[in-house]
N, C-alpha and C positions, 0 to 999 in steps of 0.2 A: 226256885230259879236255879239253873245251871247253873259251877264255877268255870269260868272259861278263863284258859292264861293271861295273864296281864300281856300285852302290848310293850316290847323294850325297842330300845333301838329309834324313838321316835326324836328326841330332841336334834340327833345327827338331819334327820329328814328335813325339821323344822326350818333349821338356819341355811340350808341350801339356798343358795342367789335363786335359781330357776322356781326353787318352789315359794319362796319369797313375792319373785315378778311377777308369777301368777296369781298369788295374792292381791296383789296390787290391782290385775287388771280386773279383778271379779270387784275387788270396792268400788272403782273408778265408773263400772259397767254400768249405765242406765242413770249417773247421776247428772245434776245442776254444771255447771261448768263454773264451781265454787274457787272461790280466789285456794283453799285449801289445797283443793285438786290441783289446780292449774300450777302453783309451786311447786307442791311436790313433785308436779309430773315434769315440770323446766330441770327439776335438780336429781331425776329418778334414780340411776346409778349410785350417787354419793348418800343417797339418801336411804336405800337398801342397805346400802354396805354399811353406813353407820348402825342401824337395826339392828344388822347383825350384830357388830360390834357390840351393843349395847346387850342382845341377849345370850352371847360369850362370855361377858364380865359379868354379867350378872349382880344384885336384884334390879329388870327390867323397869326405866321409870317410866312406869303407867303415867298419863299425861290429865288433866283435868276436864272433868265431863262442862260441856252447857248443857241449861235446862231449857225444854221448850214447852210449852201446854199444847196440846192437841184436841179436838172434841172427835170421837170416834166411837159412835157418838156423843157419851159423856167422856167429861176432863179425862186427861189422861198425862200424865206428866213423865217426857223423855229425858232422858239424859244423855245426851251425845257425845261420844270420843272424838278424841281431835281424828283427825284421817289416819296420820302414822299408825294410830291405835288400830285403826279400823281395818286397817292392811294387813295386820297382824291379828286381831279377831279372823279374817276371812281363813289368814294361814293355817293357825288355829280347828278352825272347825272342817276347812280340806281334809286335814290329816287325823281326826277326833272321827269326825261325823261317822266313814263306813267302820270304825271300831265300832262305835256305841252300835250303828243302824243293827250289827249282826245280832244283838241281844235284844231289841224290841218285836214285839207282836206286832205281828201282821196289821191289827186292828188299831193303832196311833197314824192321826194321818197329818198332824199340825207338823209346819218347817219342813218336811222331806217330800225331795224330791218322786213324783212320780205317784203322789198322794194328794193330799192337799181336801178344801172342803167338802168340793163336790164329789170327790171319791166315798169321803165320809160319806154322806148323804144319800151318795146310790148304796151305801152298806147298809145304813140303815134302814131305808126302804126294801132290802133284801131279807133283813132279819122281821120285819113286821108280815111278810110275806111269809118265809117259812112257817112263822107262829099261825099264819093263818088268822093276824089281826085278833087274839086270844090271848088272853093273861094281861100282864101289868108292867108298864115302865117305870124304871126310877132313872132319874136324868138329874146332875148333882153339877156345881161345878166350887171352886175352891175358893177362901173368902179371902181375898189381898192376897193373891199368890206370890207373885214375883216379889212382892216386898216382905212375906213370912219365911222365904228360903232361908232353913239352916245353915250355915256355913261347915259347923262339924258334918252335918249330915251328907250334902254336898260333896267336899271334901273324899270325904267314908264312900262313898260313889265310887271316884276319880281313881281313887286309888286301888279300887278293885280290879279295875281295867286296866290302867295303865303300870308297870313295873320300872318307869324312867322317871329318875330322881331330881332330875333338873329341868324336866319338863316339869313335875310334879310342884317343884319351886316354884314355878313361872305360873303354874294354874292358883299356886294359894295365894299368890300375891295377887292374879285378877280377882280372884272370887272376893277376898280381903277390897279392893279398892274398890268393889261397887255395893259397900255398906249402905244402908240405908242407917242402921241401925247398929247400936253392936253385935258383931258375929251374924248379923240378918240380912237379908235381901241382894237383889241385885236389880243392877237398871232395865229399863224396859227400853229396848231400841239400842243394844249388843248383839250382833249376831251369834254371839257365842253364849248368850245370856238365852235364847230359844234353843241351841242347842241342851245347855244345862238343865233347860227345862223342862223337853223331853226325857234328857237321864232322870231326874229328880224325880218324877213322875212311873219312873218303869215298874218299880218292885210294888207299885199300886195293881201297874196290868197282870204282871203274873200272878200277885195277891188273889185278884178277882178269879182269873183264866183257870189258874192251878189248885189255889185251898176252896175256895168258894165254887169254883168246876161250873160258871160263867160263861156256857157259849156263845152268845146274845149279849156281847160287850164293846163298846168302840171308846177310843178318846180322842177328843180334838185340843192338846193344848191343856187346859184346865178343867174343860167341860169333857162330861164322861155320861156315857147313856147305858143301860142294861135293862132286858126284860126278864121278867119271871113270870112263873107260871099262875100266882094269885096277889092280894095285897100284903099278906104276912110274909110269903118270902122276900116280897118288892124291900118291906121296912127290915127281915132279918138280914138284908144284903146293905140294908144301908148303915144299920150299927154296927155291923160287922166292919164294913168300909170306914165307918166315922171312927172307932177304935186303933183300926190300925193306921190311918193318917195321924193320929195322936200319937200315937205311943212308937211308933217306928219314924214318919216322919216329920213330926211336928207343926201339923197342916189343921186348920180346923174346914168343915164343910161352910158353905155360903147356904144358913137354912132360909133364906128368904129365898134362894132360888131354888129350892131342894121341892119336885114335882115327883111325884107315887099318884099313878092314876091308871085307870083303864085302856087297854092299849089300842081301843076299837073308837076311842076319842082323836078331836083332834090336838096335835101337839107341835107346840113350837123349840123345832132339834135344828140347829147351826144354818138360822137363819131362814127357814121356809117352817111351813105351816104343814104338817104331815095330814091328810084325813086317811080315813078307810079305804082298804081298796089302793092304797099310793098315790093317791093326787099331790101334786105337790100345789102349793100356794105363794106367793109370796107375803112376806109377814107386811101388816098394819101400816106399822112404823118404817119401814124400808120407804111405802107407795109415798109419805107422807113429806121422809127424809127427800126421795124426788122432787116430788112437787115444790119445794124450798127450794131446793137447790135450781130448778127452772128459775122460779122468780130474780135468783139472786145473779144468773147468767146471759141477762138481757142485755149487759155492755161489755160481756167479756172478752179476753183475745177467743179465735176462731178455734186453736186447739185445746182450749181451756172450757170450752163448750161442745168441743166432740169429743174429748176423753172423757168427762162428766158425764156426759150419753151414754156413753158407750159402756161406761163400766153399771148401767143400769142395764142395757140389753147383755152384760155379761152375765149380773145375776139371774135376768129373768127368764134366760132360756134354759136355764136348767130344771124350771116349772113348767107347769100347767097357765101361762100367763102372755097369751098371745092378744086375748079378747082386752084384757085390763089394760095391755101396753098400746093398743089401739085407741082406745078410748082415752086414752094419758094424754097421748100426744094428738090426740083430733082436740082436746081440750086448750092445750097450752103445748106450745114448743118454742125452740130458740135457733132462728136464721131454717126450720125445716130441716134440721138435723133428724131429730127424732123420728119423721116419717122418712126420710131418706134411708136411716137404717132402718127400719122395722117392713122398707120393701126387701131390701137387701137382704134379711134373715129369712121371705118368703122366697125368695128368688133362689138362694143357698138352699135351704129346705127342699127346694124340687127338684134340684141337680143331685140331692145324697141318693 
């Protein structure tokens, strides 16, 4: 991997009111109308200005997380910053994010803008294609990620890129406040906690791209896919892999989900069912996850049952799944939401 100059000059940036406001308005954007918000935003002015104030004197006091459980679909346990935090997470990763983005591969598609899964997913479908559906997948993802991050290691990152020393302050003492553990982890549901995630994760991509010479490589976040040309090199790309998560960043593989198989089979890669040829599917468990959430939608408010909908016809039309979502909803629907979009998505479909 390149050395590229650290980044100076970036704390003066940080504490500017304007980049501050903007801050603010990227947290506020798309939320609840939480008593949190709604304060902060009656008091916004005094309430910046003191921010600042606070990260001019310096050490910034990080505020205390709540915990919330999630099922997505298993537990998944968040830890929420109060808002103020969160304003400054956003500032944060503004001014971070196109540092970091210039140093990752093309081929990371988790938290950035202009990527995202279904990018993923049309890549991969690209690279099963080139291969001519030939040779062998290994598709890995990592075992309790966000809660295994090193903090040295982390840290040893930050400090590669960046050459500002009070910025540098203000990151050890996040990284530091969202211990799980001694010197481990960080919370899940930070915005700056998926940026970190993405860094933490880069000297994996070049690892593979550059010593390993890995054309046929993507990562989403945690989960990482690459093909090779037989099953021996599928397993020497993965001890290869498992060695240097060990020894460089402290990460063990998740071998329950660690899959080395035939690449002309079907595969379950970020959420659809790949077969032969590129059919896309949707997986098992998504059809099933629906059909639940029908049942449990039968009294709900009106937007609370066409955004549940809707983000089922989000996933499904990046498949082969027009015939299956037909038959969902002639089955079971809620208020005729479900046929009402799935005319819509044919009626769109004939005017592209």
């Amino acid at each position: 991997m390149r050395t590229r100059a650290r980044a100076r000059g970036l704390f003066e940036r940080l504490v500017k009111f304007p980049h501050l406001l903007r801050a603010f308005r990227g947290a506020a954007r798309r939320k609840r109308r939480s008593r949190e918000l709604l304060a902060f935003r009656h008091e916004l002015e005094p309430r910046l200005l003191a921010m600042r104030r606070d990260l001019l004197a310096g050490p910034y006091p990080w505020g205390a997380y709540r915990t919330i459980t999630i099922r997505d679909p298993k537990p998944r346990v968040i830890r929420a910053a109060p808002f103020a935090d969160r304003v400054l997470h956003h500032a944060l990763v503004d001014l971070l994010d196109p540092i970091f983005r210039r140093g990752f591969i093309a081929d990371t598609y988790a938290c950035l803008p202009d990527r995202g899964v279904h990018r993923a997913v049309a890549r991969f479908v690209a690279f099963a294609r080139e291969r001519g559906g030939r040779g062998y997948l290994l598709q890995c993802d990592i075992s309790r990620y966000f809660a295994s991050v090193d903090h040295g290691v982390l840290v040893g990152l930050l400090e590669r890129r960046i050459g500002d020393d009070r910025l540098l302050v203000l990151l050890r003492g996040l990284v530091a406040h969202g211990a799980e553990a001694p010197e481990t982890g960080m919370p899940i549901g930070n915005l700056t906690s998926q940026l970190f995630a993405n860094l933490y994760l880069d000297p994996l991509d070049h690892f593979v791209r550059e010593r390993l010479r890995v054309r046929h490589y993507l990562r989403y976040m945690d989960d990482f896919v690459l093909l090779g040309p037989d099953r021996v090199a599928a397993w020497e790309y993965h001890d290869a892999i498992e060695g240097f998560l060990r020894d460089r960043l402290r990460l063990r593989l998740n071998a329950r989900r660690t899959v080395v198989a035939p690449l002309d089979r079907p595969h379950d890669v970020l959420g659809y069912v790949h077969r032969a040829g590129g059919a896309l599917r949707v997986r098992r468990r998504s059809v099933q996850r629906l059909w639940r959430r029908l049942g449990a939608l039968e009294h709900a408010e009106w937007s609370a049952v066409r955004s549940s909908i809707a983000s089922w016809f989000g996933l499904a039309r990046h498949a082969d799944a027009f015939t299956l979502t037909r038959e969902l909803f002639a089955r079971r629907d809620v208020r005729h939401v479900g046929k009402r979009l799935l005319v819509r998505s044919v009626v769109a479909k004939k005017d592209t």
